[in-house]
Phi, psi and omega in degrees: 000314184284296199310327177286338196274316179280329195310313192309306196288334173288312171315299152000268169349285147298332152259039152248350180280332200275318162302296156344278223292342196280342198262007170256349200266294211287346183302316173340299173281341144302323198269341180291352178301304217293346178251053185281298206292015192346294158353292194281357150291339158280118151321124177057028161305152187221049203266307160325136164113329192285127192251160145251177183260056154267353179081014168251132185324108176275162151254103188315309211262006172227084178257107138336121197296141189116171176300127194249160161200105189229139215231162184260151127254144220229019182292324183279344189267154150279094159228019140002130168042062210204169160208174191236145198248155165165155178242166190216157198217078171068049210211128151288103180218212233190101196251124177215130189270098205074004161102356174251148194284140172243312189198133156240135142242109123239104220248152200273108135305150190267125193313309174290022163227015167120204172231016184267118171268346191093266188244168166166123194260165192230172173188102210221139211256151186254124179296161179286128202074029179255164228229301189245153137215148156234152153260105159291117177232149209225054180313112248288308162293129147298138189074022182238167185253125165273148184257097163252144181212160177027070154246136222222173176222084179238174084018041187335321172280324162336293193309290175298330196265346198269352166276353177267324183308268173351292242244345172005259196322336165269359186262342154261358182254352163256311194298328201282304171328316165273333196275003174278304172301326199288312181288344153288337167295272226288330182288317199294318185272328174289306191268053202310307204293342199276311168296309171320277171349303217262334202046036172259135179269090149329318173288335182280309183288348180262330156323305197307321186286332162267348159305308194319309199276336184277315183323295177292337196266013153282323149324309127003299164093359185299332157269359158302305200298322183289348248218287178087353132304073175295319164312302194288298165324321193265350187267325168228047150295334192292321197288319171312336182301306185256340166237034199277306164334326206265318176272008169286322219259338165295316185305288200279322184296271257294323150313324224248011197310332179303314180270354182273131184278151191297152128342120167294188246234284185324336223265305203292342175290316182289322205244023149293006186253159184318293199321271199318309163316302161345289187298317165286341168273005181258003174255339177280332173249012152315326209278303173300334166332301227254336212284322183264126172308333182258008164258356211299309195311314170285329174292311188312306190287001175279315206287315166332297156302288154031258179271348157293353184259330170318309183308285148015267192292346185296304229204000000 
């Protein structure tokens, strides 16, 4: 009976840690409706209007995969003190005003972190009396579509503050997600008698919550920006990615200690300190993961897809 009692208040327990996070998703998903339409909220879209150089009418934001050179005319705009604004998605390209180069990216990636930076908004000042822009654009992948988004004839600080505006609010509800996760590790490291008591690994919930929250705040593009690394940011949303499972799956054995085999005798010194307790329960259920037979298949094809998807994205 006291063995039914603690399972239960643990079992509690752990699906209230579990609500949290589900009541940070739908709030998530709620305040993201509100920003479906983005698009129609910039000032001066110039998403229209665009020829290639075929002399046929594009759309920037459903461009036929490959290299594109699709030109504006812009005589008819207000661009006086203005830049043309825009993000872009893994796509390198050449801005030219009037038939003269204005701005280039391409930017040198260090080979170990790929050939992708991910995201990154621009802002490029339009000389004055010029007639045209054009774009060259070079998509990063072969067989891809370069990716332009929100691109505008604005006002650049206008522009950046109504993109700083937009992305706040997620942008503070992932830092409250991590800095939640940075106060369950330290109770997990600190508070050995409260997890023992409790059966919940604080540490293992607290990795989850900071993957969880770097994840969303790479959407946002808000540490692209402050940063001017994109590549470093999206290399290690990819790593959150991939090892975002191994404290879940510690997070839940960590309930299940009846199936988990005892510590040796020698051990035992060792796994009174947190940190060390820690380690040892993500290497026992690596170990039981791999030990049943009716898991071998499905774990190989998880660490597998995994890291091939890491690679991937990498290379």
């Amino acid at each position: 009976m006291k063995r039914w009692n603690e399972l239960a208040r643990s079992s509690i327990e752990q699906a209230g840690c579990i609500i949290v996070l589900l009541v940070f998703v739908i709030i998530s998903v709620a305040s993201g409706n509100r920003e479906r339409n983005t698009n129609a909220a910039i000032s001066g879209d110039i998403n229209e209007g665009w020829i290639d150089e075929d002399g046929q009418a594009v759309d920037l934001y459903d461009l036929e995969p490959g290299d594109h050179s699709v030109t504006l005319d812009i005589r008819g705009l207000d661009t006086e003190g203005k830049a043309i604004c825009f993000k872009t998605v893994d796509t390198n390209f050449r801005v030219y005003a009037s038939d003269e180069l204005i701005y280039e990216y391409n930017p040198a990636i260090p080979r170990h972190l790929g050939l992708s930076y991910g995201m990154q908004y621009h802002t490029i000042a339009i000389p004055e009396g010029s007639s045209t822009l054009r774009m060259d654009l070079d998509p990063v992948f072969a067989n891809t579509s370069a990716g332009i988004r929100d691109i505008a004839i604005s006002v650049a600080e206008q522009y950046m503050t109504y993109v700083f505006k937009r992305n706040l609010f997620p942008f503070g509800q992932c830092t409250t997600t991590i800095v939640i996760g940075l106060l369950f590790v330290i109770a997990g490291i600190t508070g050995q008698i409260v997890m023992k008591s409790s059966g919940i690994d604080f540490i293992s919930l607290g990795m989850i919550c900071v993957m969880v929250g770097f994840v969303g705040i790479n959407d946002t593009l808000i540490l692209q920006i402050l940063t001017g690394r994109p590549e470093l940011i999206r290399v290690i949303e990819y790593m959150c990615f991939v090892f975002l499972p191994f404290p879940a799956l510690s997070f839940f054995a960590c309930s299940e200690k009846s199936r988990i085999p005892d510590l040796s005798k020698d051990r035992v010194s060792l796994v009174k300190k947190p940190t060390i307790k820690s380690f040892f329960t993500f290497s026992r259920v690596i170990k039981i993961f791999f030990s049943y037979s009716p898991f071998q298949e499905t774990a190989c094809f998880f660490l597998r897809n995994n890291f091939m998807t890491f690679v991937h994205f990498l290379y």
